[in-house]
C-alpha positions, 0 to 999 in steps of 0.5 A, a space after each residue: 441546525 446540529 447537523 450543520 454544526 457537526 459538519 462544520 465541526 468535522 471540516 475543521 478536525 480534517 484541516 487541523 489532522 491533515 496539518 498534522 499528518 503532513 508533518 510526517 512527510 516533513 519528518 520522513 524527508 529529514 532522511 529520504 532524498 526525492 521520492 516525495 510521491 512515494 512517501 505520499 502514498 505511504 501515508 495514503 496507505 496509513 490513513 487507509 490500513 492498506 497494504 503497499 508493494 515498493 518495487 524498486 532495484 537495489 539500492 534505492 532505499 525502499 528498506 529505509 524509507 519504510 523504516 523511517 516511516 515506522 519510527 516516525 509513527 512509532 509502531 511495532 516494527 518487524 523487519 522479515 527477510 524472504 528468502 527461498 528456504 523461509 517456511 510458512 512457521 518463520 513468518 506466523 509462528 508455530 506450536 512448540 512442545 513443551 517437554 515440562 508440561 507435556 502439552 505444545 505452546 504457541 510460539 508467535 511468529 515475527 508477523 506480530 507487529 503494528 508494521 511488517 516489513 516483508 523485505 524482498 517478498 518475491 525472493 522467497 517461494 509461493 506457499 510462504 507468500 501464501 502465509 501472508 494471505 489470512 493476515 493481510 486481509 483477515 488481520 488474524 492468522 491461524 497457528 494449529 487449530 487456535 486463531 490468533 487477532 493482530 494488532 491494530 493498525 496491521 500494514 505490510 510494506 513489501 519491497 520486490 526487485 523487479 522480476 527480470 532480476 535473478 532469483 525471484 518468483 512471480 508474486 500469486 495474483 491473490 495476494 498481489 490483489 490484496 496490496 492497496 498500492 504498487 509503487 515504483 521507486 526508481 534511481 535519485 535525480 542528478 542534484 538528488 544523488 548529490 544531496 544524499 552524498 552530503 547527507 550523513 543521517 540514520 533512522 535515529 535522527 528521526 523524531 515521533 511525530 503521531 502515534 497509533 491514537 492519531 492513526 485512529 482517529 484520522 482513520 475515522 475522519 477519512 471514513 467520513 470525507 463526503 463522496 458525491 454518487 458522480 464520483 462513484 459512477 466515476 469510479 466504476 466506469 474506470 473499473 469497468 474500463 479495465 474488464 470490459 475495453 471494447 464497450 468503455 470505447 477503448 478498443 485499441 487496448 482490449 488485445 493487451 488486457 487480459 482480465 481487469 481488476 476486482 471489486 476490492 481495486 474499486 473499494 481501495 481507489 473509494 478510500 485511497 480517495 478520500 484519503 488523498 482529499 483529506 490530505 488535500 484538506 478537503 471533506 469531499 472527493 474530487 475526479 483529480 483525487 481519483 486520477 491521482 491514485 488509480 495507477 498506484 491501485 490498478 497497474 498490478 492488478 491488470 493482467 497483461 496479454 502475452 501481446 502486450 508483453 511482446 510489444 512491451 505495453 507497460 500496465 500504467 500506458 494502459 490506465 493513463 489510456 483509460 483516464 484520458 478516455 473515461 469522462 471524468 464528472 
């Protein structure tokens, strides 16, 4: 009978947290015209401490939809601009010799915050995206031979302009992997474009709406939403789906494939799930919470072909191919 109360209690709280954690995306749509899925997804990101990649032209607000998002939380913000002669030491710190005390002090980089903005992350070179790495999944970084915890909630947010543009390097795959989400924000509707030109507004009209003890605890909430084993097989299908083509009946797509995705896309599409159930103001996962973030999840993680690249096959044609034929439970 206390189970029963206990989960009657916990459906209640993920009703009234969801309310609340909607309110955000009502707070964040003061500022930011159209993009609702994107700013959906920021928040599935919150819910879930995952790390997001906005790809998007210039232009397109992806720096001020992050902003907007950390005043709206009022999080440690740290905005970091990549560029090809940033080292490893101006993004994570580094030690400083202290000609008073003859010894060297740690000086913390701008990576010490709640949320970094890594703006236009693939403008700056490999071994400084490298530095990104021990923190993104780790939380910590290492300055000299002392380690060093961030704080909690840690989320990068990183904007890129698509690769065709000048003056940008190919993001390594290993870190590529360790975005939860890579989202593509594109140009304002007619009547969206209109409405920003009407708009005379800034990240200081935006008002608090949760604070990190909120995060926290709807966090806990998510971690609790109820996933059935079909639902699971589901998941595991999909991945499998994405290394293994030809025997997930999809054999028409296996030539644009290079390899599929890690186990780490198969946790991320399990706790993005669920934190799309819990928005939904529901305590349990459905097929439609999966299809509705897998493409965010896999479309950076396969590895395309060089055949698919000269017949222009798009990573999100092939997951929307493998959601039709994967036999959702």
């Amino acid at each position: 009978m206390s189970n029963i109360t206990l989960t009657a209690h916990i459906i209640e709280q993920i009703k009234e947290e969801s309310i609340r954690f909607r309110a955000l995306n009502t707070e964040i749509a003061k500022l930011i015209v159209g993009q609702q899925s994107t700013v959906e997804f920021i928040v599935l990101a919150i819910l879930c401490n995952g790390h997001i990649l906005l790809e998007g032209v210039p232009g397109v607000a992806k720096t001020t939809l992050i902003k907007s998002a950390a005043q709206s939380l009022g999080l440690g913000f740290n905005r970091i601009q990549f560029t090809p002669d940033l080292l490893p030491a101006d993004l994570i710190g580094t030690l400083v010799y202290n000609a008073k005390t003859h010894d060297f002090e740690t000086k913390k980089g701008p990576i010490f915050a709640n949320l970094i903005l890594a703006d236009e992350i693939n403008r700056a070179p490999a071994k400084v995206q490298a530095a990104l790495l021990e923190s993104m999944q780790e939380q910590q970084v290492t300055i000299g031979s002392n380690t060093y915890h961030l704080d909690k909630p840690f989320l990068v947010f990183a904007t890129q302009n698509p690769i065709e543009q000048e003056g940008t390097y190919q993001l390594p795959e290993a870190q590529v992997d360790r975005f939860m989400f890579k989202l593509l924000m594109h140009y304002p509707e007619r009547d969206q474009e209109k409405e920003i030109l009407r708009r005379n507004l800034d990240t200081k009209s935006l008002h608090k709406v949760l604070d990190i003890q909120d995060i926290f605890a709807a966090q806990k909430l998510v971690e609790q939403i109820y996933v059935d084993e079909k639902i699971i097989d589901y998941i595991i299908a999909i991945v499998y789906a994405t290394r293994e083509p030809k025997y997930s009946g999809l054999a028409d797509i296996a030539e644009y494939i290079s390899y599929g995705v890690s186990p780490r896309a198969s946790l991320a599409l399990l706790h993005a799930s669920k934190a799309h159930a819990f928005l939904q103001r529901r305590h349990f996962v459905t097929p439609d919470d999966v299809k509705m973030v897998a493409p965010a999840i896999l479309r950076h993680r396969i590895a395309l072909t060089y055949q698919a690249e000269a017949d222009e096959i798009r990573p999100d044609a092939l997951v929307d191919s493998i959601l039709n034929v994967v036999p959702a439970p």
